[in-house]
PDB file of N, CA, C and O in Angstrom, chain B, residues numbered from 101:
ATOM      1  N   UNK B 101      14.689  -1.502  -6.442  1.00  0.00           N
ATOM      2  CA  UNK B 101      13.293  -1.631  -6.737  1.00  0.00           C
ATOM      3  C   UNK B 101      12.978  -3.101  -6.966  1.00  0.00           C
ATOM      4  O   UNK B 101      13.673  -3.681  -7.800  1.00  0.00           O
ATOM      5  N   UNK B 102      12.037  -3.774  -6.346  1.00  0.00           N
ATOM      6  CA  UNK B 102      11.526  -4.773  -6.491  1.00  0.00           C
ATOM      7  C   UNK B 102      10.628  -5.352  -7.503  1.00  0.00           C
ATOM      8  O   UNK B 102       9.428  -5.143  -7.327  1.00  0.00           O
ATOM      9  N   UNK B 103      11.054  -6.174  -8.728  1.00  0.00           N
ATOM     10  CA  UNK B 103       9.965  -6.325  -9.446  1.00  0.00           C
ATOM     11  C   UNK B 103       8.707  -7.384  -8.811  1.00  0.00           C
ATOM     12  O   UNK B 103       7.791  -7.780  -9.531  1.00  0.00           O
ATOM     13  N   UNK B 104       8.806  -7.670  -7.695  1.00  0.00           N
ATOM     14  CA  UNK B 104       7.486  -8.920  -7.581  1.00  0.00           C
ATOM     15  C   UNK B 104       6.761  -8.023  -7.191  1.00  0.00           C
ATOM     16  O   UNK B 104       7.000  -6.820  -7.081  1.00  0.00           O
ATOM     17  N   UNK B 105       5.639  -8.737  -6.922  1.00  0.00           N
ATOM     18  CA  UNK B 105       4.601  -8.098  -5.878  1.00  0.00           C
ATOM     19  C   UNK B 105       3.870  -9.244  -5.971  1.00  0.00           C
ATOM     20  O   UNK B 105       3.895  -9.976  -6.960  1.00  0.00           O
ATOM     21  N   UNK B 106       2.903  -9.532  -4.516  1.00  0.00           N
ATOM     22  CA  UNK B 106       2.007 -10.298  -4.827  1.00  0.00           C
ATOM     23  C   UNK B 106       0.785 -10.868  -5.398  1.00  0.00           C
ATOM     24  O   UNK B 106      -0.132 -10.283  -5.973  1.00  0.00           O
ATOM     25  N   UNK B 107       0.867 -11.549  -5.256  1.00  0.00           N
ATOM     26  CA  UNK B 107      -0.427 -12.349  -6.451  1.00  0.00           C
ATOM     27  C   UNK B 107      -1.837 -11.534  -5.863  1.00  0.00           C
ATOM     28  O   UNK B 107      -2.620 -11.426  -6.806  1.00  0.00           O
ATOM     29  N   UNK B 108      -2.255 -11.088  -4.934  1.00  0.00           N
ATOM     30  CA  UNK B 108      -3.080 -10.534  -4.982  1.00  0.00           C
ATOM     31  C   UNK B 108      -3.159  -8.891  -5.301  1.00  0.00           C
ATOM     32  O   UNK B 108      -4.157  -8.217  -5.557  1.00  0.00           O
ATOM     33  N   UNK B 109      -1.564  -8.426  -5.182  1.00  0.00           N
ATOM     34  CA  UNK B 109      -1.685  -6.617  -6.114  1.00  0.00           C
ATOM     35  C   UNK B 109      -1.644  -7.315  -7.064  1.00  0.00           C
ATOM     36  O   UNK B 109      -2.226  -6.418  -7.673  1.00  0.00           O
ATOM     37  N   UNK B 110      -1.462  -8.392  -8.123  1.00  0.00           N
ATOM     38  CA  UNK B 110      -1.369  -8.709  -9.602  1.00  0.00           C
ATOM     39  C   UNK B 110      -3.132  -8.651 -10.024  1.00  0.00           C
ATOM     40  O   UNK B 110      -3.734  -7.898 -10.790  1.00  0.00           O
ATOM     41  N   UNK B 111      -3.554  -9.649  -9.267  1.00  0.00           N
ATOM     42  CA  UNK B 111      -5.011  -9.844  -9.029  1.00  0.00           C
ATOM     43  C   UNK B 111      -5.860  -8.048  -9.123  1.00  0.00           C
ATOM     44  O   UNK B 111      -6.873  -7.868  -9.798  1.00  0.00           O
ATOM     45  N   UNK B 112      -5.429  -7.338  -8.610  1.00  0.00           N
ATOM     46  CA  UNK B 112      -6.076  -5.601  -7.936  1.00  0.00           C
ATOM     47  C   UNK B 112      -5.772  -4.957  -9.358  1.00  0.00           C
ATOM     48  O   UNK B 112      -6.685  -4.269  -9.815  1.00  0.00           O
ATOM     49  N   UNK B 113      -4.733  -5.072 -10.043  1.00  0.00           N
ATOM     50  CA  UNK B 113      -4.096  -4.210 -11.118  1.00  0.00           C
ATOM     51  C   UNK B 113      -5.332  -4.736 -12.821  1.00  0.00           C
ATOM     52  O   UNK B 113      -5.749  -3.987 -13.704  1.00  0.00           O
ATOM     53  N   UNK B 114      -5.587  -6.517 -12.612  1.00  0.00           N
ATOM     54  CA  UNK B 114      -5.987  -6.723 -13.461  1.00  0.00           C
ATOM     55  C   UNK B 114      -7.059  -5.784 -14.425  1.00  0.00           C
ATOM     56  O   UNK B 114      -6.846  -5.658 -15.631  1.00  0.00           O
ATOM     57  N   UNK B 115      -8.247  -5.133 -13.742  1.00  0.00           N
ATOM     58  CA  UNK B 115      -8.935  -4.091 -14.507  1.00  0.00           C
ATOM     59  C   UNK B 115      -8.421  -2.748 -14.782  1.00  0.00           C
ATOM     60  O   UNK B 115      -9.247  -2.059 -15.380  1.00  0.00           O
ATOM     61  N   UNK B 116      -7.622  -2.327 -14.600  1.00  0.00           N
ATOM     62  CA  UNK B 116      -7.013  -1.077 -14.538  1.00  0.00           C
ATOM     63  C   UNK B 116      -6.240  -1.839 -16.426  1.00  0.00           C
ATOM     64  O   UNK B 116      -6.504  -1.688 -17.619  1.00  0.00           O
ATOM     65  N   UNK B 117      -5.363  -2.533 -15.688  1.00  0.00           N
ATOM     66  CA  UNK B 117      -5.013  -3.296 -17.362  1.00  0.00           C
ATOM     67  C   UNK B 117      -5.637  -3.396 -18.574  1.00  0.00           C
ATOM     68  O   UNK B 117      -5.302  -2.938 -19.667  1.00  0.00           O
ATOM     69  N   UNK B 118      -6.739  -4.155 -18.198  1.00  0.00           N
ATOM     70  CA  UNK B 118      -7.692  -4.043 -18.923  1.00  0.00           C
ATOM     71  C   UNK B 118      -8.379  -2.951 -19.702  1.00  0.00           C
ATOM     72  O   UNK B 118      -8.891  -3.241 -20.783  1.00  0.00           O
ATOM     73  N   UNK B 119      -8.422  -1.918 -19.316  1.00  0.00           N
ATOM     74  CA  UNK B 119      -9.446  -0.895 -19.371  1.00  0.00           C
ATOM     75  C   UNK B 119      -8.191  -0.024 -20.201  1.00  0.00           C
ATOM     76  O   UNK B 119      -8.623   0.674 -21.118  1.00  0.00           O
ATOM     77  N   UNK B 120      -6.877   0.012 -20.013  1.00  0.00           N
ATOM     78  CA  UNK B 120      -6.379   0.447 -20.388  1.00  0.00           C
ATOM     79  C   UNK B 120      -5.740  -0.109 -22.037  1.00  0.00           C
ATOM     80  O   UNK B 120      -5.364   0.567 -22.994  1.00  0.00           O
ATOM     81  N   UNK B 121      -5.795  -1.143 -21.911  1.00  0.00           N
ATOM     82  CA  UNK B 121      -5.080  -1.478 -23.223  1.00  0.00           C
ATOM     83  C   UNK B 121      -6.186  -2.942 -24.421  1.00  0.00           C
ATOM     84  O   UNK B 121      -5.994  -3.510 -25.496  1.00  0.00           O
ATOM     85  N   UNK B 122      -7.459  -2.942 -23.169  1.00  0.00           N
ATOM     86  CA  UNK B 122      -8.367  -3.753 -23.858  1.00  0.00           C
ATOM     87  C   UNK B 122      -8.294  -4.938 -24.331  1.00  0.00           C
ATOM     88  O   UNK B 122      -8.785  -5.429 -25.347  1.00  0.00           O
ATOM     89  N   UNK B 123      -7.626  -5.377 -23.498  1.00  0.00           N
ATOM     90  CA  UNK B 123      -7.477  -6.943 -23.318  1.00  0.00           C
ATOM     91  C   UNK B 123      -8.221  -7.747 -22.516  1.00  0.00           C
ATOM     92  O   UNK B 123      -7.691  -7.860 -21.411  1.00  0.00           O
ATOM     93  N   UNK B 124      -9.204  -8.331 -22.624  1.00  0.00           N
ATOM     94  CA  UNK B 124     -10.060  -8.894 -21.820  1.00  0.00           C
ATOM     95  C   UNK B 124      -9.572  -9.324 -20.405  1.00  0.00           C
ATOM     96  O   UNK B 124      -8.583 -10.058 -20.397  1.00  0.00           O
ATOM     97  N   UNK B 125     -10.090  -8.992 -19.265  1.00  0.00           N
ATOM     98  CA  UNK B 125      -9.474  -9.448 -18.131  1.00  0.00           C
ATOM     99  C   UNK B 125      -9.102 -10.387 -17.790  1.00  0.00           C
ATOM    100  O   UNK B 125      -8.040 -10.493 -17.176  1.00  0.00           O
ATOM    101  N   UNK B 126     -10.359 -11.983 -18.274  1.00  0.00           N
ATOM    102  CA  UNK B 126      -9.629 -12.565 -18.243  1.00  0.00           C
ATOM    103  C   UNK B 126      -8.845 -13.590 -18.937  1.00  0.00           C
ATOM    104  O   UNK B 126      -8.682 -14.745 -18.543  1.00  0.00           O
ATOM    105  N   UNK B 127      -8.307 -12.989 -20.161  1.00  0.00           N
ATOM    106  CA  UNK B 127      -6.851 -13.232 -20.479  1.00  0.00           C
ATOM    107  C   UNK B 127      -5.496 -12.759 -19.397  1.00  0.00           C
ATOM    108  O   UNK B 127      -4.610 -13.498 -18.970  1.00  0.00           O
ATOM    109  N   UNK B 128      -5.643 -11.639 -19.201  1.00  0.00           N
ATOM    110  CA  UNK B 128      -5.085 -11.425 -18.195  1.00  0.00           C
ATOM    111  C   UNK B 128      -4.311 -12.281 -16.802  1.00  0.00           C
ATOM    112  O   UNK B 128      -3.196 -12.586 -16.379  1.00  0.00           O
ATOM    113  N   UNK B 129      -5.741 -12.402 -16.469  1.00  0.00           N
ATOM    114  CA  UNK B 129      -5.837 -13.392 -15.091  1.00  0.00           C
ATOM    115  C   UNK B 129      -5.405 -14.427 -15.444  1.00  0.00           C
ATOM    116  O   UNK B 129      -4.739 -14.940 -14.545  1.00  0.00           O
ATOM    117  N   UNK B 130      -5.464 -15.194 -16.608  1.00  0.00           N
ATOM    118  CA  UNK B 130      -4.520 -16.454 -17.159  1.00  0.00           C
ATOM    119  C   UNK B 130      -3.128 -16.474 -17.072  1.00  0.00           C
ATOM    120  O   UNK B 130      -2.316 -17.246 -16.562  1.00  0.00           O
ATOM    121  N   UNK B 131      -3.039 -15.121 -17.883  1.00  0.00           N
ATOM    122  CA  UNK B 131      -1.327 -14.877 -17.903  1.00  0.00           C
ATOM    123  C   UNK B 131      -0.902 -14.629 -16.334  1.00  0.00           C
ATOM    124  O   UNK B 131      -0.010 -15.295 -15.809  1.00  0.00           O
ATOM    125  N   UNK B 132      -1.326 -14.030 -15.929  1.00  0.00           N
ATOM    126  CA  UNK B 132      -0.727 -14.136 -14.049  1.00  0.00           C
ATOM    127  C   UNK B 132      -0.603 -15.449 -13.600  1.00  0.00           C
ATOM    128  O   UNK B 132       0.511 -15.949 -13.442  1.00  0.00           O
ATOM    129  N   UNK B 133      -2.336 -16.473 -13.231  1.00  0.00           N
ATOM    130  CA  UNK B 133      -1.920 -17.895 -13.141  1.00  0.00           C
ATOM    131  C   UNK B 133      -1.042 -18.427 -13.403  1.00  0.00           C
ATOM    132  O   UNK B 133      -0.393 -18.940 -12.491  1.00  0.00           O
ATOM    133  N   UNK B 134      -0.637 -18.548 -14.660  1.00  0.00           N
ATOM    134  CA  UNK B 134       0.517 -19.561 -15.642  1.00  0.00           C
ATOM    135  C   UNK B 134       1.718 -18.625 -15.277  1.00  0.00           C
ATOM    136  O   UNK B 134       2.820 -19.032 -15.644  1.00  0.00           O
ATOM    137  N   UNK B 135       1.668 -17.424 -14.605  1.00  0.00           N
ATOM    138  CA  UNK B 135       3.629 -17.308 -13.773  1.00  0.00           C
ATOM    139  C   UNK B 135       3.455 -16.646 -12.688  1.00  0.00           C
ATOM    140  O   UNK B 135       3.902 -15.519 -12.477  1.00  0.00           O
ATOM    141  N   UNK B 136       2.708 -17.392 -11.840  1.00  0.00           N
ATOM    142  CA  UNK B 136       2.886 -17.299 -10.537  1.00  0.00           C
ATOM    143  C   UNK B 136       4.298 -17.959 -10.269  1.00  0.00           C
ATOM    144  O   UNK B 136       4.919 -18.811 -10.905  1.00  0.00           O
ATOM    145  N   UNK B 137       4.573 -17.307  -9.169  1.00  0.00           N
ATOM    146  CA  UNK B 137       6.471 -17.797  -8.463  1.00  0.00           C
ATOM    147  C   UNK B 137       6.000 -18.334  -6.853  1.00  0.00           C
ATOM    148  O   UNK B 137       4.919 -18.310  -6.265  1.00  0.00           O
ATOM    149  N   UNK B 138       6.974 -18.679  -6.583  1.00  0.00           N
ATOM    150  CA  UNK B 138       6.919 -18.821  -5.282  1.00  0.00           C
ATOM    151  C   UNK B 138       7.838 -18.252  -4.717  1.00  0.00           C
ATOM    152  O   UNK B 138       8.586 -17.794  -5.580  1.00  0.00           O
ATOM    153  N   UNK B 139       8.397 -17.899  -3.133  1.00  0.00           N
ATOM    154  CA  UNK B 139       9.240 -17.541  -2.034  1.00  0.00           C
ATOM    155  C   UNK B 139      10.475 -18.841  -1.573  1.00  0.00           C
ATOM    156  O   UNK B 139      11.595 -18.589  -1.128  1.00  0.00           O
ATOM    157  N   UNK B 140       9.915 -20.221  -1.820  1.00  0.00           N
ATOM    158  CA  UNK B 140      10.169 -20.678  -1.333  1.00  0.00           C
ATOM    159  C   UNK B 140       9.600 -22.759  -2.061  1.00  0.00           C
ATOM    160  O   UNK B 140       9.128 -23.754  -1.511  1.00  0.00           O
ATOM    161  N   UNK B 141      10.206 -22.277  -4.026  1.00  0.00           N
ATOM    162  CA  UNK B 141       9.724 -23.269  -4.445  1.00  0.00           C
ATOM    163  C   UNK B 141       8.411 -23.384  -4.954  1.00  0.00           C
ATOM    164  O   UNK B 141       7.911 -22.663  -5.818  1.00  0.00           O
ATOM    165  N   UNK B 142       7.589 -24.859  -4.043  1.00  0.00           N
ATOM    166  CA  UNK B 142       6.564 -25.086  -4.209  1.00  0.00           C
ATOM    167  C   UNK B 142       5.770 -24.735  -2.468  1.00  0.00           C
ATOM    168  O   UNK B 142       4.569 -24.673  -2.205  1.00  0.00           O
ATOM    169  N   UNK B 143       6.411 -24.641  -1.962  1.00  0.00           N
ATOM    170  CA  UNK B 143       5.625 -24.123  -0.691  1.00  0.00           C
ATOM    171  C   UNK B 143       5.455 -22.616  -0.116  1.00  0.00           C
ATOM    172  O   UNK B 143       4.605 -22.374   0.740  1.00  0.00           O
ATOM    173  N   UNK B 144       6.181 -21.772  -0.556  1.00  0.00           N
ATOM    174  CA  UNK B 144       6.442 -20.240  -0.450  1.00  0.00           C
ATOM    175  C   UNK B 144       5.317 -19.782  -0.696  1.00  0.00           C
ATOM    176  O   UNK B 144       4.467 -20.395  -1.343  1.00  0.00           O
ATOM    177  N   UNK B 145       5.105 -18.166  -0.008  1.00  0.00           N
ATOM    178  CA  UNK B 145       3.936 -17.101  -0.804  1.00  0.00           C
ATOM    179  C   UNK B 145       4.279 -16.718  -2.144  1.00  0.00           C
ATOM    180  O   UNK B 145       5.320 -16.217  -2.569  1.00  0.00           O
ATOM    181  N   UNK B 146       2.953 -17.125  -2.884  1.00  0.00           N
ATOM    182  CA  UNK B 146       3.130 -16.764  -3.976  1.00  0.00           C
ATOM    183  C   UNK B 146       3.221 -15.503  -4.214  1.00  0.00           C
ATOM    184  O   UNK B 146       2.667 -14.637  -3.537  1.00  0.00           O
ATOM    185  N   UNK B 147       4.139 -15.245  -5.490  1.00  0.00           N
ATOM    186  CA  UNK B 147       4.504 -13.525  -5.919  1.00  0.00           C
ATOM    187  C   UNK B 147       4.275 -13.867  -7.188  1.00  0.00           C
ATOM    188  O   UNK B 147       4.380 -15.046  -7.526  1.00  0.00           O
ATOM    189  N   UNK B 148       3.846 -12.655  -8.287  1.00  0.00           N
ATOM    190  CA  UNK B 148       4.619 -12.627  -9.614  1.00  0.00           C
ATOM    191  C   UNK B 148       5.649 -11.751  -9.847  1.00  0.00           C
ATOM    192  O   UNK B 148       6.029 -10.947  -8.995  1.00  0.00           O
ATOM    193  N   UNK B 149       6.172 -11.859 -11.043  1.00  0.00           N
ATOM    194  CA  UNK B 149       7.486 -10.983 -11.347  1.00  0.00           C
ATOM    195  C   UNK B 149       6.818  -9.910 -12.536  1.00  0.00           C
ATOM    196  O   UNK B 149       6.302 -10.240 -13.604  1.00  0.00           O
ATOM    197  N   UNK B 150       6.966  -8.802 -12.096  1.00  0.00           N
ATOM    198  CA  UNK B 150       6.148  -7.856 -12.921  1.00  0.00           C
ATOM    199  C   UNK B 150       6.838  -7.782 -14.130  1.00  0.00           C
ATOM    200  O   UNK B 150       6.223  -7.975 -15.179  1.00  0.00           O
ATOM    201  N   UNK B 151       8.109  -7.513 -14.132  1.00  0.00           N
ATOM    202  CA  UNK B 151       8.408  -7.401 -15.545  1.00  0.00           C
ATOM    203  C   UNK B 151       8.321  -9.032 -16.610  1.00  0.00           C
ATOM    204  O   UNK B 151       8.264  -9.048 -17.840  1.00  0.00           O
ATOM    205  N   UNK B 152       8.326  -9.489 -16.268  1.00  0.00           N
ATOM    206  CA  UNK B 152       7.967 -10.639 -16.744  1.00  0.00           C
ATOM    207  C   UNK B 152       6.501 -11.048 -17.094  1.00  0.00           C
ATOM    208  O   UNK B 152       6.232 -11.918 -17.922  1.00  0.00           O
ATOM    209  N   UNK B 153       5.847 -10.541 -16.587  1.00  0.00           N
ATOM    210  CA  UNK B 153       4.429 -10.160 -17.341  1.00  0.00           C
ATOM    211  C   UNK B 153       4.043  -9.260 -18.358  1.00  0.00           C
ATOM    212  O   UNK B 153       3.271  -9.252 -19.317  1.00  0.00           O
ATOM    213  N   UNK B 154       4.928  -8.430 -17.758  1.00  0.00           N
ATOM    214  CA  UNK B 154       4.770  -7.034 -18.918  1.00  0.00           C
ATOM    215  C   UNK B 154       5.171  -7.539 -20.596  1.00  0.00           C
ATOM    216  O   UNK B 154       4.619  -7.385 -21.685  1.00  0.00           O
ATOM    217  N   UNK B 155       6.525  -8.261 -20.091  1.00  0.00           N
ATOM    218  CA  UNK B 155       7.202  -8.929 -21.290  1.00  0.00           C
ATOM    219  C   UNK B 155       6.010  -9.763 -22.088  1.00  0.00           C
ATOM    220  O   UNK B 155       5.623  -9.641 -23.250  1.00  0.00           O
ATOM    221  N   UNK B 156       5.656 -10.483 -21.236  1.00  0.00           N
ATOM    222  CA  UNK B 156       4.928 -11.443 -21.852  1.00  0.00           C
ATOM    223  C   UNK B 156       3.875 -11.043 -23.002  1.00  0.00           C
ATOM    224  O   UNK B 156       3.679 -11.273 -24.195  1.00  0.00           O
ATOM    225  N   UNK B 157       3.210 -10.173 -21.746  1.00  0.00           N
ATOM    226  CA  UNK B 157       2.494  -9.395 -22.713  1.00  0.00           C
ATOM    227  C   UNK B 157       2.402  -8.526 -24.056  1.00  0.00           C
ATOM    228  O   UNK B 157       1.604  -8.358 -24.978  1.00  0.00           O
ATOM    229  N   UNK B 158       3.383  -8.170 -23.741  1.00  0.00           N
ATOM    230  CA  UNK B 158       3.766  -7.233 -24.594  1.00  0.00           C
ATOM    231  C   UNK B 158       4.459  -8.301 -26.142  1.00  0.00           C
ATOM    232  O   UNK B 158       4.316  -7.915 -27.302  1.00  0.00           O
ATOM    233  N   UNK B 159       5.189  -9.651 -25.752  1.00  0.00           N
ATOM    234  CA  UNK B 159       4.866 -10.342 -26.927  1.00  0.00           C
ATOM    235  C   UNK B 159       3.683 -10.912 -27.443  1.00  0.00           C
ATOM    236  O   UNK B 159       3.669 -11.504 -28.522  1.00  0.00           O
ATOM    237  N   UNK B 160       2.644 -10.757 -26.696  1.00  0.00           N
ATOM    238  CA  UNK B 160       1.241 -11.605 -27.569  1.00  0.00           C
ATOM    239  C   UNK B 160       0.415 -10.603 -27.703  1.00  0.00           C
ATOM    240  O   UNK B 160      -0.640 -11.060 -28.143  1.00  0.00           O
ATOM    241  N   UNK B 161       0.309  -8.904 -27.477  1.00  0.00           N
ATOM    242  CA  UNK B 161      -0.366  -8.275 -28.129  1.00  0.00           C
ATOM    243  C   UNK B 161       0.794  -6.978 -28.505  1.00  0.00           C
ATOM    244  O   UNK B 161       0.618  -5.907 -27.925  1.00  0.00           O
ATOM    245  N   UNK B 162       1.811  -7.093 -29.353  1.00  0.00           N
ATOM    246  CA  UNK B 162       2.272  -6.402 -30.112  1.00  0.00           C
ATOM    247  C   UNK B 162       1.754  -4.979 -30.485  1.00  0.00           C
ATOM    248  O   UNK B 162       2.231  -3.869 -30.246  1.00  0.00           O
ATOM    249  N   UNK B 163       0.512  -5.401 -31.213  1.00  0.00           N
ATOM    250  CA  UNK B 163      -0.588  -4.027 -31.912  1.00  0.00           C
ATOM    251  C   UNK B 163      -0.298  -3.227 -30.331  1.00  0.00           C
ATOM    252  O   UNK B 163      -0.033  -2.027 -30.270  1.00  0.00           O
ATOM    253  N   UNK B 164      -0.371  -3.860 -29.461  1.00  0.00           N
ATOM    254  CA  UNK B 164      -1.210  -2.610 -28.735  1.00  0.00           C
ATOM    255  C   UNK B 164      -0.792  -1.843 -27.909  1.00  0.00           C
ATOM    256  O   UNK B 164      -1.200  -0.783 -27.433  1.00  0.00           O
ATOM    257  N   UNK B 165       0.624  -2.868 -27.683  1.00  0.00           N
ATOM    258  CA  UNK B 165       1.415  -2.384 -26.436  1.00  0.00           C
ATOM    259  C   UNK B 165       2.436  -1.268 -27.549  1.00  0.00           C
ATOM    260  O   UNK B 165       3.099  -0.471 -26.885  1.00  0.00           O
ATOM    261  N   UNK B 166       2.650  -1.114 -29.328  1.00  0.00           N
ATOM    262  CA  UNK B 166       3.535  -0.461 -29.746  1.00  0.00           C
ATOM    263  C   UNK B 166       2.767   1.030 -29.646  1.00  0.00           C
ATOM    264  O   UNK B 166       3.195   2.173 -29.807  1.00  0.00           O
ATOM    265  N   UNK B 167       1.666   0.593 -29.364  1.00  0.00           N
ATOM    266  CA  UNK B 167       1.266   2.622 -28.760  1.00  0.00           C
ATOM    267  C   UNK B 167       1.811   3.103 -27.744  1.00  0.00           C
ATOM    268  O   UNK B 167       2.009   4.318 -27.750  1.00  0.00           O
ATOM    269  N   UNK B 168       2.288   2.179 -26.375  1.00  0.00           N
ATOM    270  CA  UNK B 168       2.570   2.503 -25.638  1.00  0.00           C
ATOM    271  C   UNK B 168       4.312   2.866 -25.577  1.00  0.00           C
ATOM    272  O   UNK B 168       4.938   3.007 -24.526  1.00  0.00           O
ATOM    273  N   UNK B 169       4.698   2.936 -26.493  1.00  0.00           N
ATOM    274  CA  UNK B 169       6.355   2.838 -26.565  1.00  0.00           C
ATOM    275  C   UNK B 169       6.555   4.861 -27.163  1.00  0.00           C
ATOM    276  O   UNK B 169       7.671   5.337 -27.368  1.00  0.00           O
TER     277      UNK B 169
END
């Protein structure tokens, strides 16, 4: 199983996120920006790494993500 996907399913997922755990979207859309990856460095298609967002997230809103556990 692949954790990337690209920056634009990251981009598609953002309101669904939102709506679900009520985090303003775009906070969201920040946290994607600031870990975008590349394929290939600095010249590659950009991807993000999903679990690595999740993580992220899940350390700066604590409250909200411990409902989800």
């Amino acid at each position: 199983m692949d954790p990337d996907i690209t920056l634009q399913d990251a981009y598609s997922q953002i309101p669904r996120i939102s709506n679900a755990t009520g985090i303003p979207s775009d906070l969201i859309k920040q946290i994607v920006d600031d870990n975008v990856e590349r394929t290939m460095w600095v010249a590659g298609d950009p991807y993000v790494n999903v679990l690595k967002l999740n993580l992220i997230l899940i350390e700066k809103y604590p409250a909200i993500y411990k409902s989800f556990s």
